[in-house]
Backbone as ProteinMPNN parsed JSONL, in Angstrom:
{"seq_chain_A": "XXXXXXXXXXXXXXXXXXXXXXXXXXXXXXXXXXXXXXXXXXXXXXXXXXXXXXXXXXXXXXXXXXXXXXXXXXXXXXXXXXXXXXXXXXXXXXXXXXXXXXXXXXX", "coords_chain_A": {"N_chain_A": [[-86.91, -41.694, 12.742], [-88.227, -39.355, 14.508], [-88.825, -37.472, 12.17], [-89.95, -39.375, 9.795], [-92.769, -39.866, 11.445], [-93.639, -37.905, 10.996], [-93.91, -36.944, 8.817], [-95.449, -39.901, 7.627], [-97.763, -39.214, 9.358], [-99.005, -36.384, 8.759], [-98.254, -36.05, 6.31], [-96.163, -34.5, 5.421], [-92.965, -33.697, 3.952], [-90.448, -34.157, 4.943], [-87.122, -34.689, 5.43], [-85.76, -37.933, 5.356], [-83.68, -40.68, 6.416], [-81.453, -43.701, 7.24], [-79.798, -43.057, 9.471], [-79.561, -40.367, 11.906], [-80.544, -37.04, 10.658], [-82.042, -34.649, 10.934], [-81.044, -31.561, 11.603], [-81.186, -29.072, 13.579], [-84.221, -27.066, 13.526], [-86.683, -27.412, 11.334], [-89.631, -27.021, 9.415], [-92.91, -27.297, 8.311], [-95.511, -26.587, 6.276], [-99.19, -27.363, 6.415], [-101.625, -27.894, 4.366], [-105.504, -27.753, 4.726], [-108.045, -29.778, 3.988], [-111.056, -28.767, 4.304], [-111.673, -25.61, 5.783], [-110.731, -25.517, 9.981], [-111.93, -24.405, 12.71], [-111.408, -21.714, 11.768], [-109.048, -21.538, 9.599], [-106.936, -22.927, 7.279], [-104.684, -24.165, 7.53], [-101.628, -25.516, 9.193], [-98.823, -25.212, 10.79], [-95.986, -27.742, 10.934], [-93.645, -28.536, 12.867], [-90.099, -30.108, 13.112], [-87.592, -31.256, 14.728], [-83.866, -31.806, 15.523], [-82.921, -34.667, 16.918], [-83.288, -34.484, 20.82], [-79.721, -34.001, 22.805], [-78.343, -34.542, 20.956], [-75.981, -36.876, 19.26], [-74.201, -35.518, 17.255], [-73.821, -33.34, 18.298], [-71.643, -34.046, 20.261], [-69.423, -32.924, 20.307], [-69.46, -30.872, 21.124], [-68.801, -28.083, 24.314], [-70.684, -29.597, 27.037], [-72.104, -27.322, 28.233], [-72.869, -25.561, 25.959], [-74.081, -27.247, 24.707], [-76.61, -28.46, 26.07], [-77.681, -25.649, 26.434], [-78.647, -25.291, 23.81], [-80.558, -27.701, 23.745], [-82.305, -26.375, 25.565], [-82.897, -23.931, 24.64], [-84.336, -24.781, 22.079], [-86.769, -26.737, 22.566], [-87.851, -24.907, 24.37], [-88.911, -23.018, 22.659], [-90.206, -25.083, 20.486], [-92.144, -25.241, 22.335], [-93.202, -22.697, 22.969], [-94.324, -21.905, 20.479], [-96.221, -23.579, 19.75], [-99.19, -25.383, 19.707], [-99.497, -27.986, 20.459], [-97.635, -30.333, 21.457], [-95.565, -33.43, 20.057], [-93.956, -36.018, 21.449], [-91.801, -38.095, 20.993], [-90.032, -40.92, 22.369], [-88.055, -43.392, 23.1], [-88.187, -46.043, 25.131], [-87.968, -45.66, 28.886], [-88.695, -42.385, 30.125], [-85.786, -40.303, 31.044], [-84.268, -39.001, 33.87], [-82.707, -36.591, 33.493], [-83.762, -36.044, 31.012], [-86.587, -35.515, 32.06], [-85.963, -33.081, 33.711], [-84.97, -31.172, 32.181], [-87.617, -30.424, 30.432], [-88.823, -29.737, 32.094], [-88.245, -27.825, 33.406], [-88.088, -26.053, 30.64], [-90.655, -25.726, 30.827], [-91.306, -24.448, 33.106], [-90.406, -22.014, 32.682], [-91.379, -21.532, 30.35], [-94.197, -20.668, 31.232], [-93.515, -18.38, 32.934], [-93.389, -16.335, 30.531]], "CA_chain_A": [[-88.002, -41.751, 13.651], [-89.833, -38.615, 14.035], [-89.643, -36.819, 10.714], [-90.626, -40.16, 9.103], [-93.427, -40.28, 11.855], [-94.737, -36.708, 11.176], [-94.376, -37.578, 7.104], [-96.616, -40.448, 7.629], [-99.18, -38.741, 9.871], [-99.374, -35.18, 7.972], [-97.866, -35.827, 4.326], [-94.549, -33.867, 4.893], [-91.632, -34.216, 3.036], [-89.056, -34.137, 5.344], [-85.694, -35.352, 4.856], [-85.364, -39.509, 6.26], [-82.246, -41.93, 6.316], [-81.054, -44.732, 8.615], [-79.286, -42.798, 10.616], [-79.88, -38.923, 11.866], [-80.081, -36.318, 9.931], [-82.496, -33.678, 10.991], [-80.317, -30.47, 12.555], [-81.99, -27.68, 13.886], [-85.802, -27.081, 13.471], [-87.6, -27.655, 9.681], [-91.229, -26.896, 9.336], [-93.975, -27.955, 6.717], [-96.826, -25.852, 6.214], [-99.478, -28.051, 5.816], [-103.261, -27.53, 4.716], [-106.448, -28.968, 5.444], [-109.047, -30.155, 3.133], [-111.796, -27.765, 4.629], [-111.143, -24.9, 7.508], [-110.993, -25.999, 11.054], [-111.168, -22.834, 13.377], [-111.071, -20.574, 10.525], [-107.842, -21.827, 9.354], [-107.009, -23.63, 6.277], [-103.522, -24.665, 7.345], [-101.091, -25.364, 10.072], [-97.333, -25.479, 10.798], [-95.56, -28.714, 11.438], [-92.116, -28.476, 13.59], [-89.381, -31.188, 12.847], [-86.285, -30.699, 15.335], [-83.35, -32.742, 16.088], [-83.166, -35.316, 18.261], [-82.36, -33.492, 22.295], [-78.622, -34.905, 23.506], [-77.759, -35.266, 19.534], [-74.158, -37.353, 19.214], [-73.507, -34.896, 16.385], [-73.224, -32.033, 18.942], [-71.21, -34.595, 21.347], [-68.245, -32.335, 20.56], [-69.484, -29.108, 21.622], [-68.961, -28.08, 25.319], [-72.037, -29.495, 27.804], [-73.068, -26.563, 28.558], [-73.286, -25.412, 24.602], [-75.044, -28.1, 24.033], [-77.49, -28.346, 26.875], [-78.455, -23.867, 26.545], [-79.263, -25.868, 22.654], [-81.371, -28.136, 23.801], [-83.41, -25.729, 26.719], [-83.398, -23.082, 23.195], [-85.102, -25.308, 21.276], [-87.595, -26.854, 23.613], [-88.697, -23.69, 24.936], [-89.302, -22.699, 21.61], [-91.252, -25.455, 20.392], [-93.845, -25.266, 23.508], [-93.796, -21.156, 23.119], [-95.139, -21.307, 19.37], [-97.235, -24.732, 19.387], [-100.609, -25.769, 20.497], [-99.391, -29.364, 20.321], [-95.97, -31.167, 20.857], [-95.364, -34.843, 20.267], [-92.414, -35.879, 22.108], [-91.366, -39.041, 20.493], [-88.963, -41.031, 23.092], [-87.745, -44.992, 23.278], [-87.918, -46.176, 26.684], [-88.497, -44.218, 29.811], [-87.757, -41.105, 30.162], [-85.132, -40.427, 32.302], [-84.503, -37.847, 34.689], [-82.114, -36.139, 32.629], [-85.267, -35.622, 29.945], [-87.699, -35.192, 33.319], [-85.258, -31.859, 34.023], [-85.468, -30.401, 30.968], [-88.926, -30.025, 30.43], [-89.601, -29.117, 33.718], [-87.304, -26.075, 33.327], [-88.653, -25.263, 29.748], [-92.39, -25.23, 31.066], [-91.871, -23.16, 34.261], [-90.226, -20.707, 31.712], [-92.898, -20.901, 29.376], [-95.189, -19.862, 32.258], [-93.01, -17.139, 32.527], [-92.667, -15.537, 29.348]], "C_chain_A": [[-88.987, -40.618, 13.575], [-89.771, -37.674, 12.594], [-90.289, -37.9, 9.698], [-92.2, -40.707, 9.949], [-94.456, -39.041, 11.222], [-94.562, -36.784, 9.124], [-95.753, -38.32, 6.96], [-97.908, -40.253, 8.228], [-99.914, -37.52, 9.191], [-98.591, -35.101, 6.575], [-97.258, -35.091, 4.08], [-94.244, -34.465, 4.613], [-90.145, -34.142, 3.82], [-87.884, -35.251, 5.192], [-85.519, -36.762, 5.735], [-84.437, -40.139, 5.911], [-82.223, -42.74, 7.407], [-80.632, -43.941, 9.787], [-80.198, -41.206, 11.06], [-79.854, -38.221, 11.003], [-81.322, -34.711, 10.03], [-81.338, -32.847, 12.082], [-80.884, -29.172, 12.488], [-83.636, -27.806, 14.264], [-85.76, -26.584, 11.917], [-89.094, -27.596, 10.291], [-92.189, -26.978, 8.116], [-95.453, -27.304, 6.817], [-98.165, -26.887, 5.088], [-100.963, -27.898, 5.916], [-104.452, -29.073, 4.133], [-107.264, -28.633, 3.966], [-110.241, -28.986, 3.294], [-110.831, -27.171, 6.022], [-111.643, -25.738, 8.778], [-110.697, -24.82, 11.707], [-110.765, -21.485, 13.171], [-109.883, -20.412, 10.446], [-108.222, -22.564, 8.219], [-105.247, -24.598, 6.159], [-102.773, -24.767, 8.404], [-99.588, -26.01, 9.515], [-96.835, -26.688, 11.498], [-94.063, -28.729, 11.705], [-91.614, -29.795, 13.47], [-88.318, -31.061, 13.427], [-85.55, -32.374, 15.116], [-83.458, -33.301, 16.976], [-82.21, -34.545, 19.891], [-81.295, -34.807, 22.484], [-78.294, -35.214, 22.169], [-76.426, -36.214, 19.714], [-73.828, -36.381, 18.089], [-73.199, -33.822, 17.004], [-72.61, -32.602, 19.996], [-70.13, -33.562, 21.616], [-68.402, -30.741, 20.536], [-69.244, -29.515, 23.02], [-70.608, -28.307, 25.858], [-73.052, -28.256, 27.708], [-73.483, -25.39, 27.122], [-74.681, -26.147, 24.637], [-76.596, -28.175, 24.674], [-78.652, -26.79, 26.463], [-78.986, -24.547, 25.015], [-80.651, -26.126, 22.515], [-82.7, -27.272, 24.506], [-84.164, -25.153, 25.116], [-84.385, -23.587, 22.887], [-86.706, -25.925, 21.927], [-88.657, -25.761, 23.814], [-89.458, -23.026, 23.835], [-90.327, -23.065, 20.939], [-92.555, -25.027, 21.172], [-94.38, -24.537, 23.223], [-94.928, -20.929, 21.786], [-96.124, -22.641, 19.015], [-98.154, -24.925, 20.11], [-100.251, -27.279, 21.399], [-98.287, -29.751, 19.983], [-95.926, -32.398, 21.129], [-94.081, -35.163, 20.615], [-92.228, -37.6, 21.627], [-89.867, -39.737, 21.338], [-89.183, -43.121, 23.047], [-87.452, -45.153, 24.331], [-88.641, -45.688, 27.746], [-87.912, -42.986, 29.516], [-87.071, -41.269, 31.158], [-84.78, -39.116, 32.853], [-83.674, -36.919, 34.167], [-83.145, -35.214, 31.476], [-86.292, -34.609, 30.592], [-87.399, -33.596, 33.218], [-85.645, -31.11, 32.912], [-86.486, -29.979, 30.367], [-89.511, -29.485, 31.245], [-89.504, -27.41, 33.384], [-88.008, -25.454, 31.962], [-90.434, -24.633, 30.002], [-92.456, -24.204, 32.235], [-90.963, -22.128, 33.408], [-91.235, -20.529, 30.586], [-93.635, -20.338, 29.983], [-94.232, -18.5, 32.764], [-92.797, -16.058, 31.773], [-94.223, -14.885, 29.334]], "O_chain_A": [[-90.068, -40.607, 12.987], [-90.815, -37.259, 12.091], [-91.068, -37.491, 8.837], [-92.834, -41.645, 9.466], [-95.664, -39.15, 11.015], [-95.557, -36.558, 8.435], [-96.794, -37.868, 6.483], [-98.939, -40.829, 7.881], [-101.135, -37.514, 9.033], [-98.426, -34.064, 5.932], [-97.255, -34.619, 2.943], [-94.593, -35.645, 4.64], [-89.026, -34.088, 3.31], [-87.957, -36.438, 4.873], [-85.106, -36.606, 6.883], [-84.349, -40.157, 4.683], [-82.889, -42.527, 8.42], [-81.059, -44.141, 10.925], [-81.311, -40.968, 10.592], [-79.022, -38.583, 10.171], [-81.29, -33.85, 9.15], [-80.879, -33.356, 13.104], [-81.003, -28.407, 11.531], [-84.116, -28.529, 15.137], [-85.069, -25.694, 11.421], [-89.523, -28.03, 11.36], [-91.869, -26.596, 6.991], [-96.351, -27.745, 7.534], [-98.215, -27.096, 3.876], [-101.582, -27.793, 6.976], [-104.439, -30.211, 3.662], [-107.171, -27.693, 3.176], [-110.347, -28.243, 2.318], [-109.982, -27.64, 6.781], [-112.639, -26.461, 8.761], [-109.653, -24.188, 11.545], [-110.194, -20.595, 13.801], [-109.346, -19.443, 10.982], [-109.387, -22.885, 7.985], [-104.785, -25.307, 5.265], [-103.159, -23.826, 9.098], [-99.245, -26.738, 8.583], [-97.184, -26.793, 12.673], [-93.291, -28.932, 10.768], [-92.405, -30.72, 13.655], [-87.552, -30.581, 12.592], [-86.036, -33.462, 14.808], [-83.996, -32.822, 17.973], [-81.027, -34.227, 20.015], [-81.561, -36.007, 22.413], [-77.862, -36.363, 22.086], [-75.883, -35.928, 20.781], [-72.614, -36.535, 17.953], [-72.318, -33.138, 16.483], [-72.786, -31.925, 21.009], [-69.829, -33.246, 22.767], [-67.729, -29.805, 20.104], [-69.321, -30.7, 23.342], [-71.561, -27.642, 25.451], [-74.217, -28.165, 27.321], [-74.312, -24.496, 27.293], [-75.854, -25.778, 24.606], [-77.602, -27.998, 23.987], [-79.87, -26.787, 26.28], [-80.179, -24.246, 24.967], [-81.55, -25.578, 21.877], [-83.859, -27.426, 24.122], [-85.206, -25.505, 24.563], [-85.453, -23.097, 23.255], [-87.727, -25.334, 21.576], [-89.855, -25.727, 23.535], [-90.556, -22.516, 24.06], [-91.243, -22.307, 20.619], [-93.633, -24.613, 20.746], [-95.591, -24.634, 23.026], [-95.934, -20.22, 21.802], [-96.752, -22.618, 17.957], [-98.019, -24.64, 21.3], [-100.59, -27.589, 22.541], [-97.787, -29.722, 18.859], [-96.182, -32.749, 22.281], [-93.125, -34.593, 20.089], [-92.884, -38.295, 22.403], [-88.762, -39.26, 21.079], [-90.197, -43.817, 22.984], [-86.482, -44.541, 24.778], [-89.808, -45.317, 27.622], [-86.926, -42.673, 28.849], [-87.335, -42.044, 32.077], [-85.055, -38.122, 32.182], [-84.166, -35.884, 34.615], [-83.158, -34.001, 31.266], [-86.729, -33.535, 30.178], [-88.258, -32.833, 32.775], [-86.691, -30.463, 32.864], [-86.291, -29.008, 29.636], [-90.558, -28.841, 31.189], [-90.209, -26.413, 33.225], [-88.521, -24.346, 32.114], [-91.085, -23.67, 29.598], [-93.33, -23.349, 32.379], [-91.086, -21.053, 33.995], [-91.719, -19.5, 30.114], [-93.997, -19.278, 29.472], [-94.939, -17.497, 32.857], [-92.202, -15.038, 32.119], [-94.518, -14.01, 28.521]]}, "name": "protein", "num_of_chains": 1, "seq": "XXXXXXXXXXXXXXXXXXXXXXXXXXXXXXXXXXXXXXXXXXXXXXXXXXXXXXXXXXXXXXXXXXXXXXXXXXXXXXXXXXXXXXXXXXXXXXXXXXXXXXXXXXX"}
């Protein structure tokens, strides 16, 4: 889903299969045809999916301080995050963002 979304929108190469397979955060430095902003290039973030099943067998609250990590992370160093989700969100999701943005306004 999204590294084959952010392939086809910005002409990374990230790694795609049927199933999962992004773990962690990957990034693709990717430049522009002319400057925009007096730039010639920007960074494209590729994380795992939040609530992975491959970290089912860590403790919750591993896994969870994971997900905030990462999150908080994205927001802190991007202009622009696409949040790629099937469904609604659910309040579970709701929480978690909440909490990473009133800590971004913190930092």
């Amino acid at each position: 889903g999204k590294s084959t979304l952010l392939n086809y929108c910005f002409g990374c190469k990230f790694l795609t299969s049927a199933g999962r397979c992004t773990r962690g955060i990957y990034g693709s430095l990717c430049r522009l045809s002319r400057p925009v902003n007096c730039t010639n290039q920007f960074l494209i973030l590729d994380t795992e999916g939040l609530d992975a099943i491959e970290r089912k067998n860590i403790s919750d609250t591993s896994s969870i301080h994971f997900d905030r990590t990462m999150v908080l992370f994205c927001l802190a160093v991007s202009q622009v995050v696409i949040i790629n989700i099937k469904g609604d969100i659910g309040s579970e999701m709701q929480n978690l963002l909440q909490i990473c943005a009133y800590s971004l306004n913190k930092l």
